[in-house]
N, C-alpha and C positions, 0 to 999 in steps of 0.2 A: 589369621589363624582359623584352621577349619574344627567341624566337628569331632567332639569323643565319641558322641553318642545324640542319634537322632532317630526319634519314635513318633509315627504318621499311625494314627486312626489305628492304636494296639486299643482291639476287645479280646478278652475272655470271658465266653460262658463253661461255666462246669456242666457235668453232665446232671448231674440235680438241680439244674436250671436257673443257679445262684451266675450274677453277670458280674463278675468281681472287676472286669473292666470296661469302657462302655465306647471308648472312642480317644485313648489318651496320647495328646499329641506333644511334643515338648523336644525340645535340643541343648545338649551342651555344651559350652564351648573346649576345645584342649586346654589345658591345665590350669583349669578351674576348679574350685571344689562348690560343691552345689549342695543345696538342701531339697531333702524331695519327702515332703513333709504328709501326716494326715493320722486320723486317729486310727486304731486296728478295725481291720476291716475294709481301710480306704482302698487298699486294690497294692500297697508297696512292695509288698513282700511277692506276690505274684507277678505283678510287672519283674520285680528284679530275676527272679526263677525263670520266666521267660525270657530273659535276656541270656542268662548262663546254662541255657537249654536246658533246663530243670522240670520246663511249665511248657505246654505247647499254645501258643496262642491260638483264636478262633478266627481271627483277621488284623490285617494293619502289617505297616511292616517297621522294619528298626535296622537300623545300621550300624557297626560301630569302626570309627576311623574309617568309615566307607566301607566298611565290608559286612553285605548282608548276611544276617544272621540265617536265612534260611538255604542260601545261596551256597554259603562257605560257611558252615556250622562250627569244625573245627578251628580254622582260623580266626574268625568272629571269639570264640571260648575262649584263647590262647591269648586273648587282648586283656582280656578280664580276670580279676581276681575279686573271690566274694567271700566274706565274711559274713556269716549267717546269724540269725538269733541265737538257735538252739545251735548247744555241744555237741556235732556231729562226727566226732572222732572215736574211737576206740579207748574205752577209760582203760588198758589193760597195755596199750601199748606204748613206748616209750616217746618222749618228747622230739628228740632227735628225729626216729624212724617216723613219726608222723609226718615232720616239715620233709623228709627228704623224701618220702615214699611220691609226694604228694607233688615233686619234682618229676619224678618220675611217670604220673600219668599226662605230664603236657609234653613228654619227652624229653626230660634234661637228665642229662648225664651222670650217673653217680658222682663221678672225679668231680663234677661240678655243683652237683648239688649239694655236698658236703660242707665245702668250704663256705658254698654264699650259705648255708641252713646256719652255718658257725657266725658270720657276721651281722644275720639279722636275728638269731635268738642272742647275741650278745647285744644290739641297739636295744632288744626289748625287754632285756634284765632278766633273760630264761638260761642263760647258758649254763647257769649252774644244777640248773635242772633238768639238763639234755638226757641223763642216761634213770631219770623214774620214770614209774608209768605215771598216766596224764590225771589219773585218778588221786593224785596225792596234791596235784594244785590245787593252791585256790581259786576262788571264782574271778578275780581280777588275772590272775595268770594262765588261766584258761584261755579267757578274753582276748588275751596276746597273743599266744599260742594260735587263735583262727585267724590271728592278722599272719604270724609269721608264715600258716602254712598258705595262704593267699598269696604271696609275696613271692612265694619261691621260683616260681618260672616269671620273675616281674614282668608285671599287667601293664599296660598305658593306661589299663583302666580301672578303682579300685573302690567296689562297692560296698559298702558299710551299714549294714543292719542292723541299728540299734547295738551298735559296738560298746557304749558305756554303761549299758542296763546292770544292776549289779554291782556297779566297779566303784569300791569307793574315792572320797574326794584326790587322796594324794597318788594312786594307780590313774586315776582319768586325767589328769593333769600331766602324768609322766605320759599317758599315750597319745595325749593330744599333741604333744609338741614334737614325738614320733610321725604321726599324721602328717603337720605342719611342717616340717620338714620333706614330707615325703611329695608333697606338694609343690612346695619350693624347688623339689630339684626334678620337677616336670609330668609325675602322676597325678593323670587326672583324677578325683576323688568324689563320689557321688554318698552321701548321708543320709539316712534315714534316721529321727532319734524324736523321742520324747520329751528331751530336755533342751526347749526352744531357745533357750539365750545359750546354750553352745551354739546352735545353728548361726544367731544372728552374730555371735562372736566370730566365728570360722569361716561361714561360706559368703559368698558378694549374692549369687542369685537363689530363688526359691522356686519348687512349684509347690502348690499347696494342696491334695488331693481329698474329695473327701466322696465318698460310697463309689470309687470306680470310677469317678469325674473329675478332670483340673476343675478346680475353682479357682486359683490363681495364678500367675506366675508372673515372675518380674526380678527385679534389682530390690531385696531387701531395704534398704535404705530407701530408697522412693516409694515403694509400698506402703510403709510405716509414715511417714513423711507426708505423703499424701493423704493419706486415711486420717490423720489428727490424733493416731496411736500415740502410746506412749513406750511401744517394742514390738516388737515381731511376736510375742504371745498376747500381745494386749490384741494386735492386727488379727491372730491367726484363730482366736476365739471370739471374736466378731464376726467375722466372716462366714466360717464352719456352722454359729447360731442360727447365720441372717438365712440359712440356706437350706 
């Protein structure tokens, strides 16, 4: 099995001089779901904006499914789906026309995006909420709502930024076995999140980032295992201190 995603010596420096990445190297395998861990500031959120052409890197390169992201910009994009921190939709505009609009910018078809926008707001308990604006959800339905619209041109590859932040017990539970599933039937899934024992529950491997640098990475289970931890937060606040 090849790669979803492999990143050689990605830095960014901003232009106010801040190196938010320093040399980060790391691969994933296909239909994996991975954890790419660190605390704010570690460099995650711009590695991933770099990857979904958001963020322009200052060197290094990345590939995903083999296709250079610098080489083949769009194709590389069309692989990916990301669900971002922040609510970056329009609170004004309707549920529905969010997911399908958004069909629409990687080029899918109305007649098509309609119907798949109806079978993944239905997997994710929004259908009934297809025709408000997005300003009447809640914050767990929001949440959804950045997965469903990621989803709509299906990614091979599906990046998650602190997707649960927010979302209380019995919503994070229904989304994770959405995930889980999504997984299962061959999307590769890459996770970003603060709440370490999902990670060690959901993903096999980890990188662990911290000021713009891998400090770790490996098989969860051997990591924790090795180190004499007693979990993947007991490992991953060790580590982050020693350093």
């Amino acid at each position: 099995m090849g790669n979803a995603l492999q990143v050689e010596d990605i830095q960014k420096t901003y232009a106010t001089g801040v190196k938010a990445l320093k040399g980060v190297s790391f691969s994933v395998k296909e239909g994996e779901m991975f954890a790419l861990l660190g605390a704010n500031g570690a460099g995650k959120t711009t590695l991933i904006g770099i990857l979904c052409g958001l963020v322009n890197k200052t060197s290094g390169k990345a590939e995903v499914f083999g296709v250079d992201i610098d080489k083949e910009p769009e194709k590389a994009r069309s692989l990916i789906g990301v669900v971002p921190q922040e609510f970056n939709f329009s609170i004004f505009e309707k549920v529905l026309d969010i997911v399908v609009d958004a069909g629409g910018y990687y080029g899918v078809p109305r007649k098509i995006a309609v119907p798949r926008a109806e079978a993944i707001l239905k997997e994710l308990g929004l259908w009934d909420k297809r025709n408000v604006p997005s300003r009447t959800l809640s914050g767990g339905m929001k949440r959804r709502l950045l997965i469903a619209r990621a989803l709509i041109h299906e990614p091979k590859l599906l990046l998650l930024d602190e997707p649960s932040a927010g979302v209380d017990v019995e919503l994070r539970r229904g989304m994770w076995e959405f995930v889980q599933k999504l997984n299962a039937q061959g999307t590769t899934i890459i996770l970003t999140t603060h709440y370490l024992e999902e990670a060690e529950k959901l993903c096999k491997n980890v990188v662990i980032m911290k000021e713009g640098n891998v400090l770790k990475e490996g098989e969860i289970a051997e990591l924790v295992k090795g180190s004499g931890a007693s979990s993947l937060e007991d490992f991953y606040l060790t580590i982050t201190k020693n350093v």
